[in-house]
PDBQT receptor file of N, H, CA, C and O in Angstrom, charges set to zero:
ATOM      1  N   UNK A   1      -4.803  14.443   7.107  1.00  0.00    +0.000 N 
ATOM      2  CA  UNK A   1      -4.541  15.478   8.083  1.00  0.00    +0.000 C 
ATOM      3  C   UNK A   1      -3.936  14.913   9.368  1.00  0.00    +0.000 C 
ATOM      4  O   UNK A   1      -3.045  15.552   9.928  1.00  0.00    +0.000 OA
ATOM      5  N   UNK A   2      -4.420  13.613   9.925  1.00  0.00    +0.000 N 
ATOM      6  H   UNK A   2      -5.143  13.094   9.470  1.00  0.00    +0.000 HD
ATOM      7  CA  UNK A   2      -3.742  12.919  10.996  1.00  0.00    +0.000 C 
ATOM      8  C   UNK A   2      -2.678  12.023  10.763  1.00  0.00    +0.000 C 
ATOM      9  O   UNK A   2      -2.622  11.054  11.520  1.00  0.00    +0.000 OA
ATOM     10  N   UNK A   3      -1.453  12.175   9.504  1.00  0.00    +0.000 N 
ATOM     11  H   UNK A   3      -1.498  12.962   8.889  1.00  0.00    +0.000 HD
ATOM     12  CA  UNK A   3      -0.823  11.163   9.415  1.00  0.00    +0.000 C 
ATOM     13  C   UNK A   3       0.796  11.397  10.361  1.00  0.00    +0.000 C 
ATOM     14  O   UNK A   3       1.375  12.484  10.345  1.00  0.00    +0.000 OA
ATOM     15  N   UNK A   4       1.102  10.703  10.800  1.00  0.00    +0.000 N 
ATOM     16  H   UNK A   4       0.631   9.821  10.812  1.00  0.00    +0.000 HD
ATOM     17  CA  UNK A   4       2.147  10.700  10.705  1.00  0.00    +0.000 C 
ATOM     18  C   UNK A   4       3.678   9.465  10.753  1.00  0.00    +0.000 C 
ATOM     19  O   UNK A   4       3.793   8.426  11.403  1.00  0.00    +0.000 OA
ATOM     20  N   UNK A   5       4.299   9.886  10.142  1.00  0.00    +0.000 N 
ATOM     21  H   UNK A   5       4.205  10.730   9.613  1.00  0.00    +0.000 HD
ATOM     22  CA  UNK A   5       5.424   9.156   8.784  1.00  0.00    +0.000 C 
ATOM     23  C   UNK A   5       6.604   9.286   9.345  1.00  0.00    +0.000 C 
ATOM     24  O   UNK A   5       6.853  10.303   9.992  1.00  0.00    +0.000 OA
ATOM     25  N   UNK A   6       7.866   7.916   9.139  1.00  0.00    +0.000 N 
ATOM     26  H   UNK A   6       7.664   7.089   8.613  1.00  0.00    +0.000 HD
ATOM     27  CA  UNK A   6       8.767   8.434   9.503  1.00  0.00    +0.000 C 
ATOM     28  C   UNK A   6       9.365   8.170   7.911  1.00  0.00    +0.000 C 
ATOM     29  O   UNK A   6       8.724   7.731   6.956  1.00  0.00    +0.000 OA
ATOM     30  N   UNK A   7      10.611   8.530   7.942  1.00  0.00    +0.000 N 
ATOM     31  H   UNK A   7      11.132   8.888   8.717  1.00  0.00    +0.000 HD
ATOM     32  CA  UNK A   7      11.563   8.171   6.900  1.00  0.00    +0.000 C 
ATOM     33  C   UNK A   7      11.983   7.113   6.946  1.00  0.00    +0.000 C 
ATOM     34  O   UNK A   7      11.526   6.370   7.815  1.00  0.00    +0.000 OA
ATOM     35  N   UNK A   8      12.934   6.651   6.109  1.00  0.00    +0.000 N 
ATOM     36  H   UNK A   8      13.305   7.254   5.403  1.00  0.00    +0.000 HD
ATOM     37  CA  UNK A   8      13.052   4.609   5.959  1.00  0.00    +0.000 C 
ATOM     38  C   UNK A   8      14.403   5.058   7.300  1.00  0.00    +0.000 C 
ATOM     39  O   UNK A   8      14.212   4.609   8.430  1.00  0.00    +0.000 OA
ATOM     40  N   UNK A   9      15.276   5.654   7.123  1.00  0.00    +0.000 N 
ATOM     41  H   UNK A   9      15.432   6.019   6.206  1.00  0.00    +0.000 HD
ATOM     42  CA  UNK A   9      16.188   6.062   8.300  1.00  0.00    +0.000 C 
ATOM     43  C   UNK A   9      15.747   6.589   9.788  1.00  0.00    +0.000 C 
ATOM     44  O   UNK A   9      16.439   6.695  10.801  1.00  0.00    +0.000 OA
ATOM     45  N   UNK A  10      14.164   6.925   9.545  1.00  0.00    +0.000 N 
ATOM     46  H   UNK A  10      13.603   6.839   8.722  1.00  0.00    +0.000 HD
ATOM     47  CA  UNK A  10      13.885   7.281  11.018  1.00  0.00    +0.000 C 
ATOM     48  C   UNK A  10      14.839   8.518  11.613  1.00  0.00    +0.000 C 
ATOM     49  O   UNK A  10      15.376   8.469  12.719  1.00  0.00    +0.000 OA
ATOM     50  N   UNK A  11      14.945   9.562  10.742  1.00  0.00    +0.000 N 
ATOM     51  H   UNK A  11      14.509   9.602   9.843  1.00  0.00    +0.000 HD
ATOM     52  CA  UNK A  11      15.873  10.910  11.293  1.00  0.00    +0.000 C 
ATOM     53  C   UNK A  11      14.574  12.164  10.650  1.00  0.00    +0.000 C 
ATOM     54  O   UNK A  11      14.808  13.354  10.857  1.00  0.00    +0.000 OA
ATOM     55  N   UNK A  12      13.383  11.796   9.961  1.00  0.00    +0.000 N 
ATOM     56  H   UNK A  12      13.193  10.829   9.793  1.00  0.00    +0.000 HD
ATOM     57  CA  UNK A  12      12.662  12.492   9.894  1.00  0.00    +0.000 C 
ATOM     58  C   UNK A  12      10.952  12.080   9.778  1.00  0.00    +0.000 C 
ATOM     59  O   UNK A  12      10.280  11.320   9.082  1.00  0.00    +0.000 OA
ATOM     60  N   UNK A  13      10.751  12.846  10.649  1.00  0.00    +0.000 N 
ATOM     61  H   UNK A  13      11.297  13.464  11.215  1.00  0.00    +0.000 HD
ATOM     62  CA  UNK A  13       8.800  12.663  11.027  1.00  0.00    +0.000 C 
ATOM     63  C   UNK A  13       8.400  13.540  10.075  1.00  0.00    +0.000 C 
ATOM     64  O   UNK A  13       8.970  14.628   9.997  1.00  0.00    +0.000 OA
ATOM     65  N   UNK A  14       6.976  13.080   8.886  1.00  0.00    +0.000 N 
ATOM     66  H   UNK A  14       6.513  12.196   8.949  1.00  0.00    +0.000 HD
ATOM     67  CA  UNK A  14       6.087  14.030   8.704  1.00  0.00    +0.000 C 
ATOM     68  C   UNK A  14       5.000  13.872   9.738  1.00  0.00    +0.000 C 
ATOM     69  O   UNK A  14       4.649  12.730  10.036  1.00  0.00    +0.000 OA
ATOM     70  N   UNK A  15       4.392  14.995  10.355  1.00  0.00    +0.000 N 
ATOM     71  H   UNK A  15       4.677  15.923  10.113  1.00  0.00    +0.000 HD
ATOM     72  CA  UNK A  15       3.343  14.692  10.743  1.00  0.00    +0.000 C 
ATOM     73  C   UNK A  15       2.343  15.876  10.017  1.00  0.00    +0.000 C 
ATOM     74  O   UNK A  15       2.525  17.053   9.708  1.00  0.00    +0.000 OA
ATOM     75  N   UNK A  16       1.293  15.016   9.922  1.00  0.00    +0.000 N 
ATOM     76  H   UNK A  16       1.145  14.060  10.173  1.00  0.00    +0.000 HD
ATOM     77  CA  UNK A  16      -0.113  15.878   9.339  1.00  0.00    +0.000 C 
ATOM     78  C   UNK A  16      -0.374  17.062  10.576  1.00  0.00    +0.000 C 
ATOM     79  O   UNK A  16       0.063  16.808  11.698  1.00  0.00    +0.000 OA
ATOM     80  N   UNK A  17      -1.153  18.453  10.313  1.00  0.00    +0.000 N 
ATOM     81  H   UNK A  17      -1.508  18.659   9.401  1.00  0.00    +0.000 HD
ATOM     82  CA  UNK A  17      -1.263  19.171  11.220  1.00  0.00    +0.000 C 
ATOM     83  C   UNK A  17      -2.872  18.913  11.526  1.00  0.00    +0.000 C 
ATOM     84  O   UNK A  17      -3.553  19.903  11.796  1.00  0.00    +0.000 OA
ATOM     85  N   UNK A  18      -3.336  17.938  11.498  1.00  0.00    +0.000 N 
ATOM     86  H   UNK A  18      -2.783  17.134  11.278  1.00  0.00    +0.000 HD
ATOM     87  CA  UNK A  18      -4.258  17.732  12.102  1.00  0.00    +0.000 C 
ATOM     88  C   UNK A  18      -4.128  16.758  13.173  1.00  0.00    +0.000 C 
ATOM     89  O   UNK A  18      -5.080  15.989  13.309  1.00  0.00    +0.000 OA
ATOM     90  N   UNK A  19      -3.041  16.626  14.036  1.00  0.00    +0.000 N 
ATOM     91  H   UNK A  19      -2.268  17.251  13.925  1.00  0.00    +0.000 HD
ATOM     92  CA  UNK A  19      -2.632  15.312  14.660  1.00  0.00    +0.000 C 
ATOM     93  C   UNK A  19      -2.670  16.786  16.504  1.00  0.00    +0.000 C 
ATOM     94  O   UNK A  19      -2.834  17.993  16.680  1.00  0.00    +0.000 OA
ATOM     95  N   UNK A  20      -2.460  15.831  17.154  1.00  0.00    +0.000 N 
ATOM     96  H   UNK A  20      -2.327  14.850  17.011  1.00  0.00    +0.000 HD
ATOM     97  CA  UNK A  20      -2.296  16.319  18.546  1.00  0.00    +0.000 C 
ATOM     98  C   UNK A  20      -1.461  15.819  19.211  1.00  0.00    +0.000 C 
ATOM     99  O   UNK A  20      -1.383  14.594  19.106  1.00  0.00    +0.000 OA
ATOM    100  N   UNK A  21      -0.676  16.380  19.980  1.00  0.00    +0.000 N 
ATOM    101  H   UNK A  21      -0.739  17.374  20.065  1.00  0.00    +0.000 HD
ATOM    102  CA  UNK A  21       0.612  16.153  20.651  1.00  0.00    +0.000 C 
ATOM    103  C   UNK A  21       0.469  14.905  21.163  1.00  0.00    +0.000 C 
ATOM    104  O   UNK A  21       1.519  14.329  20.879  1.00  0.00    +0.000 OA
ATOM    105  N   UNK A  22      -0.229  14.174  21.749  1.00  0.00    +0.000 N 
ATOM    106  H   UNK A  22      -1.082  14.642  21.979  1.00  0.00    +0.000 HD
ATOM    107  CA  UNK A  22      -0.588  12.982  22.514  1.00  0.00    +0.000 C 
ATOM    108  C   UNK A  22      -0.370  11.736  21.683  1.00  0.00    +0.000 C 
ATOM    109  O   UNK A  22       0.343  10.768  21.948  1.00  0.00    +0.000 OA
ATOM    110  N   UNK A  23      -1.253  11.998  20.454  1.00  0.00    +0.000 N 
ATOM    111  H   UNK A  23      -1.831  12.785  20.239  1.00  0.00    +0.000 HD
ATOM    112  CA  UNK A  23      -0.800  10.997  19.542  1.00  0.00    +0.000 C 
ATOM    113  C   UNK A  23       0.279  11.009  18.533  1.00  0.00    +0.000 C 
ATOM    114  O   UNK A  23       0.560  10.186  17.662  1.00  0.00    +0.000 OA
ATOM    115  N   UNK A  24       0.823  12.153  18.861  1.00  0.00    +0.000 N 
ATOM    116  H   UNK A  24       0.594  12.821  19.569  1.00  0.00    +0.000 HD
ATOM    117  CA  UNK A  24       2.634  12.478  18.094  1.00  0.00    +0.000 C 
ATOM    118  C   UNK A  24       3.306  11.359  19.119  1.00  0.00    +0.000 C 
ATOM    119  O   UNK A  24       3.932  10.312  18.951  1.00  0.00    +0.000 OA
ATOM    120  N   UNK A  25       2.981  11.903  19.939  1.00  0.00    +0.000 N 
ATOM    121  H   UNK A  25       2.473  12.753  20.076  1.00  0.00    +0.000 HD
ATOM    122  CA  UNK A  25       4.484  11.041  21.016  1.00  0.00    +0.000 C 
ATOM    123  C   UNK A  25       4.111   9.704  20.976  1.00  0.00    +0.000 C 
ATOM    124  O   UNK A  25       4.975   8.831  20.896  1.00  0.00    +0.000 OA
ATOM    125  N   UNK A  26       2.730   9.396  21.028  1.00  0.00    +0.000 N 
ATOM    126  H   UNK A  26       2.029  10.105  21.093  1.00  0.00    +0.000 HD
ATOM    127  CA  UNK A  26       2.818   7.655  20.883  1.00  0.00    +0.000 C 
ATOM    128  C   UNK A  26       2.951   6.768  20.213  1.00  0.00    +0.000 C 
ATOM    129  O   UNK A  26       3.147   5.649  20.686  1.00  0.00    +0.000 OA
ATOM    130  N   UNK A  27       2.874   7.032  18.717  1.00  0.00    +0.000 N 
ATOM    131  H   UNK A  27       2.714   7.941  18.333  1.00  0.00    +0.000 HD
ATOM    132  CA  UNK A  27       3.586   6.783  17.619  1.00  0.00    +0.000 C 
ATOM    133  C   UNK A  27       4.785   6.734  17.403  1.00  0.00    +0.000 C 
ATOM    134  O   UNK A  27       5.419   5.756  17.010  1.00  0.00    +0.000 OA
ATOM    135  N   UNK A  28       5.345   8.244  17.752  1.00  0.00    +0.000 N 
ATOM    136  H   UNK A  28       4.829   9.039  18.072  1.00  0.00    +0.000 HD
ATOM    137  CA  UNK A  28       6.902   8.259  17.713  1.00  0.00    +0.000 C 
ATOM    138  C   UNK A  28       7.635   6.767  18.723  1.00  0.00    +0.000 C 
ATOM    139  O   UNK A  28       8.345   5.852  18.307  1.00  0.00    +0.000 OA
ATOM    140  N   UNK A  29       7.059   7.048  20.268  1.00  0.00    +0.000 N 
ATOM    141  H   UNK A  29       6.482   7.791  20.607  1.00  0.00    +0.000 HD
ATOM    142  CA  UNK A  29       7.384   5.966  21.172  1.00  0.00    +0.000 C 
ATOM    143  C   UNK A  29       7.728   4.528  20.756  1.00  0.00    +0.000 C 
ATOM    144  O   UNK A  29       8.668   3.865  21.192  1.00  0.00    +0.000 OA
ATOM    145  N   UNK A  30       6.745   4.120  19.769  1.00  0.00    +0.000 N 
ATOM    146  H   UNK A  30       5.981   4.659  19.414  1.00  0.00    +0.000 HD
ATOM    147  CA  UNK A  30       6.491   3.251  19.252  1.00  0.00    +0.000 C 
ATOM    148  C   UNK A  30       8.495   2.402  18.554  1.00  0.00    +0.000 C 
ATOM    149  O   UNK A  30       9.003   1.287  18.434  1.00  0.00    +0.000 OA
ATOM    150  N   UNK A  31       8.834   3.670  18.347  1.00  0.00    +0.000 N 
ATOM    151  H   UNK A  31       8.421   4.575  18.445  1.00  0.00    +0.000 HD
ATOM    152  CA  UNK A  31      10.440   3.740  17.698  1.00  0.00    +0.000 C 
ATOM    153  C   UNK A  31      10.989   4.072  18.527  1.00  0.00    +0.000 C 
ATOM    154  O   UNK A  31      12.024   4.601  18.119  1.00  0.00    +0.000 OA
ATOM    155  N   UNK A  32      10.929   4.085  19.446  1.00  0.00    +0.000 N 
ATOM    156  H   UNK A  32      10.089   3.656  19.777  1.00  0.00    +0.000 HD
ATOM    157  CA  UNK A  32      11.818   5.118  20.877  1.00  0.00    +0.000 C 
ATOM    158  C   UNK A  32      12.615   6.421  20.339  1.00  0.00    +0.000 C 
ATOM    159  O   UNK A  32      13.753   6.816  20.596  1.00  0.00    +0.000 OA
ATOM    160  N   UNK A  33      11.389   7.054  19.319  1.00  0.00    +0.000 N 
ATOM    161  H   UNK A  33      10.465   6.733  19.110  1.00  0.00    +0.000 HD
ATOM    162  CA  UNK A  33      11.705   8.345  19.410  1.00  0.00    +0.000 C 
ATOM    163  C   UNK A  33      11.286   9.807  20.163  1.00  0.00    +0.000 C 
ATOM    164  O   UNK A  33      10.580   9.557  21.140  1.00  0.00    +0.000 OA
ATOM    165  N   UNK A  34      11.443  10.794  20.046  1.00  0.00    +0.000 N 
ATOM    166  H   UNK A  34      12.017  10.998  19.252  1.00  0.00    +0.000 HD
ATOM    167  CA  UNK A  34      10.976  11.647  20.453  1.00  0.00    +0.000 C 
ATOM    168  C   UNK A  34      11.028  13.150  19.746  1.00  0.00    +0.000 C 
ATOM    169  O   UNK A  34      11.991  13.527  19.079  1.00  0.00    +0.000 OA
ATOM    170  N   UNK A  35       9.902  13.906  19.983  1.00  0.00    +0.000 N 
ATOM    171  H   UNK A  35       9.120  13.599  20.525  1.00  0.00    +0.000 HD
ATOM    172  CA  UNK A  35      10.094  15.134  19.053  1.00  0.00    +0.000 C 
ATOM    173  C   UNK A  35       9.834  16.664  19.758  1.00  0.00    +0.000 C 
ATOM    174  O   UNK A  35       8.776  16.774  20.378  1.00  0.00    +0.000 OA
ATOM    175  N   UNK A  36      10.498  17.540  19.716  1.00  0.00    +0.000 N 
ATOM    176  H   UNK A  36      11.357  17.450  19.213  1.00  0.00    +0.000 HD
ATOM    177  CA  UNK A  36      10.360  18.642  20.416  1.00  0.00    +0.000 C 
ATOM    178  C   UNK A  36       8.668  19.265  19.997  1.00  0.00    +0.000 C 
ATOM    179  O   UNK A  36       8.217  19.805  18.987  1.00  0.00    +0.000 OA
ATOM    180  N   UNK A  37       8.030  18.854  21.396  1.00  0.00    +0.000 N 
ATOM    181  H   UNK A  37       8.396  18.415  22.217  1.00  0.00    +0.000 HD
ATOM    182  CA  UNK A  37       6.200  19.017  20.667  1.00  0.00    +0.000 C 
ATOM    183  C   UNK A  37       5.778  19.923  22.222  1.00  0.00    +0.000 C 
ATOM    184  O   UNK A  37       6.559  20.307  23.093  1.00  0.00    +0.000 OA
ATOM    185  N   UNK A  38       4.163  20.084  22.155  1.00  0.00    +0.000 N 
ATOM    186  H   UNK A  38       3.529  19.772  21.447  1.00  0.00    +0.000 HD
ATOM    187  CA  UNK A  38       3.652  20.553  23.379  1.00  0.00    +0.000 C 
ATOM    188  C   UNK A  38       3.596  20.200  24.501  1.00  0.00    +0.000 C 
ATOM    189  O   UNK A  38       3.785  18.985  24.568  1.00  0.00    +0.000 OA
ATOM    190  N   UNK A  39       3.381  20.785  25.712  1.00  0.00    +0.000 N 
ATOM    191  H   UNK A  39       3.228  21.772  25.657  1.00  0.00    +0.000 HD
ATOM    192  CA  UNK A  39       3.868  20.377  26.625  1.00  0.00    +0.000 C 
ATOM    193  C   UNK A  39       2.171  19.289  27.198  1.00  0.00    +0.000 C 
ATOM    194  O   UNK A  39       2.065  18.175  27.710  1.00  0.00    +0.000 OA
ATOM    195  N   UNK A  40       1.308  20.158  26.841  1.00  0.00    +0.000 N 
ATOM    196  H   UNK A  40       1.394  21.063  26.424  1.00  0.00    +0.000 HD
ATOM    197  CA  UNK A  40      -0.248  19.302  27.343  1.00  0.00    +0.000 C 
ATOM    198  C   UNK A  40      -0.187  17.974  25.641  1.00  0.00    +0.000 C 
ATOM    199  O   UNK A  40       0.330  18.231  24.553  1.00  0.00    +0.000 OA
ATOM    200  N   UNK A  41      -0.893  16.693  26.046  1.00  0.00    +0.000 N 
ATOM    201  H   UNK A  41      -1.313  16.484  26.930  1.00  0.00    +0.000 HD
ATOM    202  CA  UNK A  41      -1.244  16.105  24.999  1.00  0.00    +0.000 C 
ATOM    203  C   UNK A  41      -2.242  16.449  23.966  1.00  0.00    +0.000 C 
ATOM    204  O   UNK A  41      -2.070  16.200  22.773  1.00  0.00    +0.000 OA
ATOM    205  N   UNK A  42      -3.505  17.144  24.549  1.00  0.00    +0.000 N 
ATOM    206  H   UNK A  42      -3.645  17.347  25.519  1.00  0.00    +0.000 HD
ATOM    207  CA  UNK A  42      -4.601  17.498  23.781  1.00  0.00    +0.000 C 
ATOM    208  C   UNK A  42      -4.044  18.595  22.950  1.00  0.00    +0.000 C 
ATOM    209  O   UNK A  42      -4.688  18.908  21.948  1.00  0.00    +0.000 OA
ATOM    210  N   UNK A  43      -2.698  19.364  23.277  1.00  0.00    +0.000 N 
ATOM    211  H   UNK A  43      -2.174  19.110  24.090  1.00  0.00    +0.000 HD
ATOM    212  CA  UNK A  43      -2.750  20.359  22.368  1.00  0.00    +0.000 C 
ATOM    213  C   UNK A  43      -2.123  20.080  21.198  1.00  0.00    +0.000 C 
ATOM    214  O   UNK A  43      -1.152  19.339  21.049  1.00  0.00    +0.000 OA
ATOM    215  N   UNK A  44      -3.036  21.042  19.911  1.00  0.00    +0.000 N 
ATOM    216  H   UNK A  44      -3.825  21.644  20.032  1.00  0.00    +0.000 HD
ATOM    217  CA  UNK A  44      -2.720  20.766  18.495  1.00  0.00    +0.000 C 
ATOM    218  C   UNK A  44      -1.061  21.023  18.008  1.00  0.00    +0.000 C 
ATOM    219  O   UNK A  44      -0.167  21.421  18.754  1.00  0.00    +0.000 OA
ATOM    220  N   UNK A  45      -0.954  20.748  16.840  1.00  0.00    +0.000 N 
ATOM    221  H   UNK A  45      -1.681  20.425  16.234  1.00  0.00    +0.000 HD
ATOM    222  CA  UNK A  45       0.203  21.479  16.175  1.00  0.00    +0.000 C 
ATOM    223  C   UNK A  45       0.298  22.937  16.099  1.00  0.00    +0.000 C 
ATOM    224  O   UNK A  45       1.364  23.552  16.051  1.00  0.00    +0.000 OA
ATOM    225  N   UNK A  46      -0.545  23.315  16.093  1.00  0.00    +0.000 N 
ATOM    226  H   UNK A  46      -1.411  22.816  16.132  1.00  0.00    +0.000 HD
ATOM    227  CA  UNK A  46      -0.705  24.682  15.792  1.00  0.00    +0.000 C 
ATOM    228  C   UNK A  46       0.144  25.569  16.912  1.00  0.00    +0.000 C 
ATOM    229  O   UNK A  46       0.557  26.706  16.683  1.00  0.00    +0.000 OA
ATOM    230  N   UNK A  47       0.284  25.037  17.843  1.00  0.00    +0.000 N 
ATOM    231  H   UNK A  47      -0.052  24.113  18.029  1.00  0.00    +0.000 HD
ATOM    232  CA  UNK A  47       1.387  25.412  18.887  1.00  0.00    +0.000 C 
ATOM    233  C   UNK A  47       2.359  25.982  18.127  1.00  0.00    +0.000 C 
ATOM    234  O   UNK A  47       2.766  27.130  18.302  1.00  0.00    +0.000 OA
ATOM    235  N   UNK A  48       2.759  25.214  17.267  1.00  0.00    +0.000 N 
ATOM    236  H   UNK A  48       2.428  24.281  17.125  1.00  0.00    +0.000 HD
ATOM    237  CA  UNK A  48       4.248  25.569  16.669  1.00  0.00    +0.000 C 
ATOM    238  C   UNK A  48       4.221  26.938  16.123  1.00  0.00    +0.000 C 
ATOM    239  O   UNK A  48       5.227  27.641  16.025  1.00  0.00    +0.000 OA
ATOM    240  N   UNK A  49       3.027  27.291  15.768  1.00  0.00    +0.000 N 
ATOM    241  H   UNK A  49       2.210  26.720  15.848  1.00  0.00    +0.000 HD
ATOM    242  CA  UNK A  49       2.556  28.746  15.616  1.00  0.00    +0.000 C 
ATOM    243  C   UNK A  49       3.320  29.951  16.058  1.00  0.00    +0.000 C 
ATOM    244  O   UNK A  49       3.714  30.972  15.494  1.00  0.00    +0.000 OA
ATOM    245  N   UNK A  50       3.412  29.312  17.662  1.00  0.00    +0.000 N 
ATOM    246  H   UNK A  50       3.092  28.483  18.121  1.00  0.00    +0.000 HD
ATOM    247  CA  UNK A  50       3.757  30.342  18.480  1.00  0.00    +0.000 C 
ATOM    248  C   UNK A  50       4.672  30.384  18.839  1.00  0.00    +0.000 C 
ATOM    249  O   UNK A  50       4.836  31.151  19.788  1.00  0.00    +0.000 OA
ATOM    250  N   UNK A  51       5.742  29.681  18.383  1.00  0.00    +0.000 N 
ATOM    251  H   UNK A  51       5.608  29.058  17.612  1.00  0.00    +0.000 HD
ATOM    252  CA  UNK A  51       7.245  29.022  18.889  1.00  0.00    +0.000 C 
ATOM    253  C   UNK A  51       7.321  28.009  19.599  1.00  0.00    +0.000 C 
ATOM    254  O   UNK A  51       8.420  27.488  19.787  1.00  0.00    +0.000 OA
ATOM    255  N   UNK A  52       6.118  27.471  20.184  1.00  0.00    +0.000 N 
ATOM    256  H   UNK A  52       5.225  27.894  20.031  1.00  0.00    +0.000 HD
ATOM    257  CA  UNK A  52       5.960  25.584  20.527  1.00  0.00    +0.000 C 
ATOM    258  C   UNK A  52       7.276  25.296  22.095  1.00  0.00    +0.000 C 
ATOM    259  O   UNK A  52       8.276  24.597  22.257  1.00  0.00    +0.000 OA
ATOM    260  N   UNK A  53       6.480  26.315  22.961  1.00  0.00    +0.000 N 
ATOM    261  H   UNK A  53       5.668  26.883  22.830  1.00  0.00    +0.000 HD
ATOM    262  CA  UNK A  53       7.702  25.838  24.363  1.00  0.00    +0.000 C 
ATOM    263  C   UNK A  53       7.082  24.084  24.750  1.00  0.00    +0.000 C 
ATOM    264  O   UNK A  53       5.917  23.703  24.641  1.00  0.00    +0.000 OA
ATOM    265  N   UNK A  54       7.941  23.498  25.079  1.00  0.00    +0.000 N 
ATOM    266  H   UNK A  54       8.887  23.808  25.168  1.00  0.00    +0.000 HD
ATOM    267  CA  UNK A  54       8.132  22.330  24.988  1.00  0.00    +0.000 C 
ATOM    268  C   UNK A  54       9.159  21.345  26.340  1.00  0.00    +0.000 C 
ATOM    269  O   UNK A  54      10.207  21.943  26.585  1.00  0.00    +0.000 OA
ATOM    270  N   UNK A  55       9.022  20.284  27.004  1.00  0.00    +0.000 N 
ATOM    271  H   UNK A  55       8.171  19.798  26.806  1.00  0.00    +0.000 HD
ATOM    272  CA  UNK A  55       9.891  19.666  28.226  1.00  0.00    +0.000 C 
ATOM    273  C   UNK A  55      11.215  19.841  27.614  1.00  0.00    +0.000 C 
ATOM    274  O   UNK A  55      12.056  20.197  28.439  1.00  0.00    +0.000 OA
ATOM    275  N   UNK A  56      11.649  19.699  26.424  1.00  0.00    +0.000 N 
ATOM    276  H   UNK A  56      10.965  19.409  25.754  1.00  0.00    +0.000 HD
ATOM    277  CA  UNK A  56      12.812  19.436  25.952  1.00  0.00    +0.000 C 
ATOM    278  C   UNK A  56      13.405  20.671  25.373  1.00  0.00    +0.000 C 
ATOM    279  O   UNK A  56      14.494  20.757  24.805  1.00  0.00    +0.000 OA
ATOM    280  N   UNK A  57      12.332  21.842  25.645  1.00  0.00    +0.000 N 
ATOM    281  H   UNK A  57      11.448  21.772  26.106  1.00  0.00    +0.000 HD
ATOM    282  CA  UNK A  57      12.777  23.210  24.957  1.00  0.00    +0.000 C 
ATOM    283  C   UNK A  57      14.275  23.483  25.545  1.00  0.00    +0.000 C 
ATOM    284  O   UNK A  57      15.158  23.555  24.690  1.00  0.00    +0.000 OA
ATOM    285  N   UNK A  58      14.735  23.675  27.174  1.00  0.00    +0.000 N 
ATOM    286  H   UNK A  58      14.018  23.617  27.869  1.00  0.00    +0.000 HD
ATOM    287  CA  UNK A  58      15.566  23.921  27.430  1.00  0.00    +0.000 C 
ATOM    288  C   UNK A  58      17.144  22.867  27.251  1.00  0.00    +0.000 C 
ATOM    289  O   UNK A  58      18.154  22.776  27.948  1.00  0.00    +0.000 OA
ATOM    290  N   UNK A  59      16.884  22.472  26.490  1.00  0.00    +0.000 N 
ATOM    291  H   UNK A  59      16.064  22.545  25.924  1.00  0.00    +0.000 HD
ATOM    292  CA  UNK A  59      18.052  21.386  25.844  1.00  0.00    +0.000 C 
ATOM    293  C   UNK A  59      18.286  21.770  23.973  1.00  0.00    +0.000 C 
ATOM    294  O   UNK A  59      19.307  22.131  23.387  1.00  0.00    +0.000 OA
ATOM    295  N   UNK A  60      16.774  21.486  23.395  1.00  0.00    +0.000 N 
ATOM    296  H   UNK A  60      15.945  21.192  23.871  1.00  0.00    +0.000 HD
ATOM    297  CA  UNK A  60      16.746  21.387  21.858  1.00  0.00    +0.000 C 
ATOM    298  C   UNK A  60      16.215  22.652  21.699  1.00  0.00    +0.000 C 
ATOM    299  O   UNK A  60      16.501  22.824  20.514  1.00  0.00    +0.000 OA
ATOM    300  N   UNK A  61      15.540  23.849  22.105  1.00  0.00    +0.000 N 
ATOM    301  H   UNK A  61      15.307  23.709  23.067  1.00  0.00    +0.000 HD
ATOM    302  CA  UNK A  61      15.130  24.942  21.829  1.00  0.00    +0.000 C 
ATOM    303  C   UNK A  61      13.493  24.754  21.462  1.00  0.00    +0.000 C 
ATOM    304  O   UNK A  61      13.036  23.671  21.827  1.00  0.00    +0.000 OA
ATOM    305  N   UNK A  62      12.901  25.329  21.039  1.00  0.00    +0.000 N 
ATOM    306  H   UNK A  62      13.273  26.209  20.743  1.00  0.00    +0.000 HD
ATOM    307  CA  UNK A  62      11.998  25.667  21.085  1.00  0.00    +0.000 C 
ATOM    308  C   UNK A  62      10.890  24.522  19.957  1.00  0.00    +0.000 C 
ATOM    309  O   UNK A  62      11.703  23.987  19.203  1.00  0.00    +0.000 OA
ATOM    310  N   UNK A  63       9.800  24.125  19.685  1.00  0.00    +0.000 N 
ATOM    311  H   UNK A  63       9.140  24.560  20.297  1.00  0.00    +0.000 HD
ATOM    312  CA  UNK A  63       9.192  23.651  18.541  1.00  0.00    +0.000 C 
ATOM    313  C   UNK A  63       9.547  23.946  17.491  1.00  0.00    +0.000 C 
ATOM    314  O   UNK A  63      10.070  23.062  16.812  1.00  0.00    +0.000 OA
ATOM    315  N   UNK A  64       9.419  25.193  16.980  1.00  0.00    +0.000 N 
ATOM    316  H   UNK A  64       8.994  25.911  17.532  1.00  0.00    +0.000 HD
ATOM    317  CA  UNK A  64       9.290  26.092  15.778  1.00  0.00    +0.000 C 
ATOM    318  C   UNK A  64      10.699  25.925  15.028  1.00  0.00    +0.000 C 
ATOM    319  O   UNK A  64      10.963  26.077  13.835  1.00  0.00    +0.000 OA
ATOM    320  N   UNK A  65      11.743  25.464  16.402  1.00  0.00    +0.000 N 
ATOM    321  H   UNK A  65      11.528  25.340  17.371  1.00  0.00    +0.000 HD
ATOM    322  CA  UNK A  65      13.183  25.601  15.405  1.00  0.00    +0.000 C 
ATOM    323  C   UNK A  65      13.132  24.240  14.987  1.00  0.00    +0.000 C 
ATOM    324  O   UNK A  65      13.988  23.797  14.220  1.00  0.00    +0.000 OA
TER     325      UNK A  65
């Protein structure tokens, strides 16, 4: 439920939906990537639920897309 995976190319993340925004981004970081996620760290995936507004929403759009 907490995994998250990149691809051998690094153009796609699985992440488990048991993971939380905080530890999405520090993993990703880890690759100097980044992923359109929540704006607080503690909050779940489940954001994406709701269309997932996000720092990077007004550039990449929303979570959900």
């Amino acid at each position: 439920m907490n995994e998250i995976t990149l691809s051998s190319d690094k153009k796609i993340a699985t992440i488990g939906p048991g993971n939380r925004w905080g530890a999405v981004y520090t993993k990703l970081a880890e690759q100097d990537l980044v992923v359109v996620g929540g704006r607080a760290s503690d909050v779940g995936l489940g954001l994406v639920l709701g269309g997932g507004v996000s720092h990077h929403s007004n550039i990449y759009g929303f979570a959900c897309e």
